[in-house]
N, C-alpha and C positions, 0 to 999 in steps of 0.2 A: 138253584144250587150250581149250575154249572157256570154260569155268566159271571158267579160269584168265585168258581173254582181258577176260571179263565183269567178275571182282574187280578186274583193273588200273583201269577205267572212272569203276568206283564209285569208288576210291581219290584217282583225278584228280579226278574230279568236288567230292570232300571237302575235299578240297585248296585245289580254285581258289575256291570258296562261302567256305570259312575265313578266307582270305585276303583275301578280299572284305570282310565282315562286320569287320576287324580295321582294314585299311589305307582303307576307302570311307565309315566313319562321319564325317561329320563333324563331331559332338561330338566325336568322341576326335583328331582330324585339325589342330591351328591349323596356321597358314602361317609368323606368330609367335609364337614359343616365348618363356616368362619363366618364367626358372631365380632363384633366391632364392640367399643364403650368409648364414651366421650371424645369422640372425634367429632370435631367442627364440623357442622352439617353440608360445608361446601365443599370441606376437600376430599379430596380423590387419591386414595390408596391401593395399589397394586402389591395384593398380596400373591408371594410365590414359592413354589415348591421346585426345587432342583437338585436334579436326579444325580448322581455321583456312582459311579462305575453301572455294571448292567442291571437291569430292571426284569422281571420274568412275570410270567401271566398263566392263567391257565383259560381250559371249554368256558369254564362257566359250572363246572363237575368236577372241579378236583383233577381231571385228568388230562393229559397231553400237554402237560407244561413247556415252556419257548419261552424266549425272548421277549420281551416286551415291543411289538412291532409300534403302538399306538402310544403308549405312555410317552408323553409330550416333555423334552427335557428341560425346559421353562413349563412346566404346570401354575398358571396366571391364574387371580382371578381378582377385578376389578370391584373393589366398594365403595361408594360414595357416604361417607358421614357412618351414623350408626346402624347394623343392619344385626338383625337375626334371625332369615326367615329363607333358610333354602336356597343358601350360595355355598360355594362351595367344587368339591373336585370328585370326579366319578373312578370306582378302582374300575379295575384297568377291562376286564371280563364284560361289562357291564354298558360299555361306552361302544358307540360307533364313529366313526371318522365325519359325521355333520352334527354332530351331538354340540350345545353351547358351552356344556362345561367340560374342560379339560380331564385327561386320566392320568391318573397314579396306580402304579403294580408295585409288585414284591420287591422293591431294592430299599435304599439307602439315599437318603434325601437332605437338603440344607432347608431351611424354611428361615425367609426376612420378607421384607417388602421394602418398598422404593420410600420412604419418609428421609430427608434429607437431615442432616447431620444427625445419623444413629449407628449402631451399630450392632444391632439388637437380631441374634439370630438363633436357632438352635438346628440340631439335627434328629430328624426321626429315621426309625430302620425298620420296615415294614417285611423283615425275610426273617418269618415264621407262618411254613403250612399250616399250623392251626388255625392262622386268622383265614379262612373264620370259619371251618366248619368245625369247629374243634372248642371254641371261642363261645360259642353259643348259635344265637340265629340272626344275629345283623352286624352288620359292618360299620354299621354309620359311629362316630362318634364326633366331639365336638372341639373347637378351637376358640379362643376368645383373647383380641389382641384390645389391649386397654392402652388411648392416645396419653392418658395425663402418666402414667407408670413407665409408659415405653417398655412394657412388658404382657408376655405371652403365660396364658393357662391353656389345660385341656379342663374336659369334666371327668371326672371316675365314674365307672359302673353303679356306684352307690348314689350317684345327683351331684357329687365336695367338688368343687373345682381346685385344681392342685397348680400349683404356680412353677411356671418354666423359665431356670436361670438362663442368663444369657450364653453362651455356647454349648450349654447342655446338651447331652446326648437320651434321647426318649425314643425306647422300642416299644413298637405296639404291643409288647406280650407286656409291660408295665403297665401302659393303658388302659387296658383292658383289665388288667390282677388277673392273670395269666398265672396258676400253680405252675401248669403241665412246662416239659423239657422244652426250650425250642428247636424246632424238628424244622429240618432242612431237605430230606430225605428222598421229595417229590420233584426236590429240583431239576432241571437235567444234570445230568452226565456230567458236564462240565465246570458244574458249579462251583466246585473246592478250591478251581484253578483261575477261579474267577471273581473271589468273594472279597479279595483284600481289598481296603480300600484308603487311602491315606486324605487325612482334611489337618487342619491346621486345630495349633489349640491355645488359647489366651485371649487377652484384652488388646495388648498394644502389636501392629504387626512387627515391628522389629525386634518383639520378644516372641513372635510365635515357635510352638513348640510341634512336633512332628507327633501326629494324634494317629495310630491306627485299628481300624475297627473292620472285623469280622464276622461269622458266625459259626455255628458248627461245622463238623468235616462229616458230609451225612453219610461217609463212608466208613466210619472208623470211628470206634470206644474210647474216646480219649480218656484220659484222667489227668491232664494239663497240655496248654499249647504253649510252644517253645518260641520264640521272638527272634530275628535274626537283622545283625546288619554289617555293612559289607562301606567303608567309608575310599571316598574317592581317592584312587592314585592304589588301593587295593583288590587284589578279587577274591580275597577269603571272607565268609561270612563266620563272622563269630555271634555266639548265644548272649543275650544282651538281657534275657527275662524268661519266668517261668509262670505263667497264671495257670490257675486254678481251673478244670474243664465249662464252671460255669461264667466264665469273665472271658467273652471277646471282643476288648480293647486294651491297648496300654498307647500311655506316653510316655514317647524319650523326651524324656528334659534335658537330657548332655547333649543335645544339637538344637540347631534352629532349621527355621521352617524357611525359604523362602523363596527368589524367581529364575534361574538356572539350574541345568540337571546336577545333582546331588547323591546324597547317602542314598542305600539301598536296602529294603527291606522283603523279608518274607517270613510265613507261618507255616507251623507243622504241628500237627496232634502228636500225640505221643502218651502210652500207655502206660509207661513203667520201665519197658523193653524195649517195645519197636517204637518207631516212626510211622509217618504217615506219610504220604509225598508232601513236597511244598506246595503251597499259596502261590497264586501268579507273584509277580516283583513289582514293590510301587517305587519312586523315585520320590527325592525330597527335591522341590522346585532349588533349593542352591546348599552349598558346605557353607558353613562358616566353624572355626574351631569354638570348644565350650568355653564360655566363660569363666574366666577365675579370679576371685578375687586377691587383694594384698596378703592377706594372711595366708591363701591360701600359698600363693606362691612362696612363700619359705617354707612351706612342707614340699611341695612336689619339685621345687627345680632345684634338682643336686646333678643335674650334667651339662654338657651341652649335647644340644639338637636342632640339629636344621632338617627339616621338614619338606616331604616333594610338595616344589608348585600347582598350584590347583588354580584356572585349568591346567592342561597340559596337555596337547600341546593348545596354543592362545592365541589368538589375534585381535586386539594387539595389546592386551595387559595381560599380567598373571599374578598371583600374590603369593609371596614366599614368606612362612612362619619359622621362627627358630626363637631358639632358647637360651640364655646363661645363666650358670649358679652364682655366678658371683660379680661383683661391680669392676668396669672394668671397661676399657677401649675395645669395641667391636670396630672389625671395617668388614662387610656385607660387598663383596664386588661380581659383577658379570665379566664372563669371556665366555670370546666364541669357540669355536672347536678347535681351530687355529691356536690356540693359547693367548690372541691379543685380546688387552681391557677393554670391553667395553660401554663400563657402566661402573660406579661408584654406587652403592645404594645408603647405607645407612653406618650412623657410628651413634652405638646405644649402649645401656646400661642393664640392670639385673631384672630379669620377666622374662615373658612369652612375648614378642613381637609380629606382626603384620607387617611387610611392606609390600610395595606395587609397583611393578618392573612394567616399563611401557617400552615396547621393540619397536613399535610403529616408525622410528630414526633410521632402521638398518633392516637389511633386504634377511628376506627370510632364509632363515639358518638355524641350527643347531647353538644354546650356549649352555654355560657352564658353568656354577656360580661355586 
């Protein structure tokens, strides 16, 4: 009986080590998993997660949360053809700096990969403490990019795979069907002043629109977040939107999105009463004035307006917008401070116009139009 007691020992013993060794790697371990379909079995797709404003981590416990020192801001990971078996990205707690797969923490992410003429992307926002003690008891869930669709699913809780439009925005507490509030609360200290984040929103880039997306104030009861923006050649922020305490995103559609500094934005909770401090400041990459159409312009242009150049000051172009009610000989001229001409710019008709003054001719100075 004993020799018999002894072999059970070893048996367990072999067992729980195996087990160990199979389920505790964590190379072989992500948290997020990326499943492939009908990708031609030769090519090589680099899928990637990139990180957008900060990214935060905790022990391992729930406690002592920081910064995300390790979370990789290209989070890669390379597939060859069709794959479903334990590729993928480690959260961030989880991961050590020799580890093969890269880490992802608490922030706010773009996810596309490198396929050549696409343009197929969405964005996830993994800043809610709950994930995941709160969540249930595992982290892991699933991606699945399909080559013939040019399009992205997750899987739900319940097995359904749910289809991801392209510039969609997906928070883990949807993924998941998440009831509970998203609770921000564990963050540090600094998180409120840290949380805005501005990404672009549409199909074609010279319609993109100015997307900005936040989260709770884990310091304050809100009962709606107030929207602010502040447009170049101004420094007053005026209130642009009011959402609802459970909605942090809005888009301005009355601007464009695009590659020089621009409009100005920031968030504030707001109870009813008080306020809450502001949201850090994002910038929009460039101005451009809103679009209006024909019709519209016979309701809105009943004066004239000429508009400060933006930039200002510029080396060596700037563009100056103005307006007339009615049809009719415009002349548009520059002088310099001196009072002499030196520039002719335009001779227009009834709208909102654009033009583009180039100084680059004449030695830097002061003018006056």
């Amino acid at each position: 009986m004993k020799l018999y007691f002894i072999s059970i020992i070893i048996l367990l013993y072999i067992n729980i080590t195996n087990i160990y060794s199979q389920e505790g790697s964590k190379d072989e371990k992500p948290e997020l998993f990326m499943q492939t379909e009908n990708v031609p079995s030769e090519l090589t797709l680099i899928y990637q997660l990139f990180r957008i404003g900060k990214v935060y981590t905790h022990d391992g416990q729930y406690e002592n949360w920081e910064e995300c020192g390790n979370c990789d801001v290209h989070a890669e990971e390379t597939i060859t053809g069709n794959y479903d078996d334990g590729k993928g990205w480690n959260i961030s707690f989880d991961s050590q700096p020799d580890d093969e797969l890269e880490a992802y923490g608490y922030g706010l992410y773009k996810f596309s990969n490198n396929r050549q003429n696409t343009n197929t992307y969405f964005y996830f926002d993994f800043r809610d403490n709950n994930y995941n003690i709160n969540y249930g008891t595992v982290f892991d869930f699933y991606l699945e990019y399909n080559y013939s669709s040019d399009s992205y699913e997750y899987r739900k809780t319940n097995g359904t795979w749910e289809p991801i439009e392209t510039g969609e925005l997906v928070p883990i507490w949807k993924i998941k069907g998440s009831s509970l509030a998203v609770k921000t609360s564990d963050f540090p200290s600094d998180y409120w002043q840290n949380c805005l984040n501005l990404v672009h929103y549409g199909d074609e880039p010279e319609e993109y629109k100015s997307w900005l997306i936040w989260s709770p104030n884990p310091n304050f009861s809100a009962s709606a977040y107030k929207v602010y923006r502040s447009i170049p050649g101004t420094i007053k922020y005026t209130t642009i939107a009011t959402v609802n305490s459970e909605t942090f995103d809005y888009i301005d559609k009355d601007t464009f999105y695009e590659n020089t500094d621009g409009i100005k934005y920031y968030v504030k909770a707001y109870n009813g009463s008080t306020y809450s401090t502001r949201t850090n400041i994002v910038n929009t990459p460039q101005y451009k004035m809103p679009k209006t159409s024909s019709s519209d312009l016979d309701i809105i242009i009943d004066n004239y307006l000429l508009h400060q150049n933006y930039p200002n000051p510029f080396n060596p172009t700037t563009k100056i917008t103005y307006q007339i009610p009615k049809k009719g000989e415009v002349v548009l001229k520059v002088y310099n401070v001196l009072g002499k001409e030196v520039a002719e710019l335009v001779n227009e008709e009834k709208g909102i116009y654009t033009v583009t003054f180039g100084a680059d001719k004449f030695p830097s100075a002061g003018h006056i139009i």
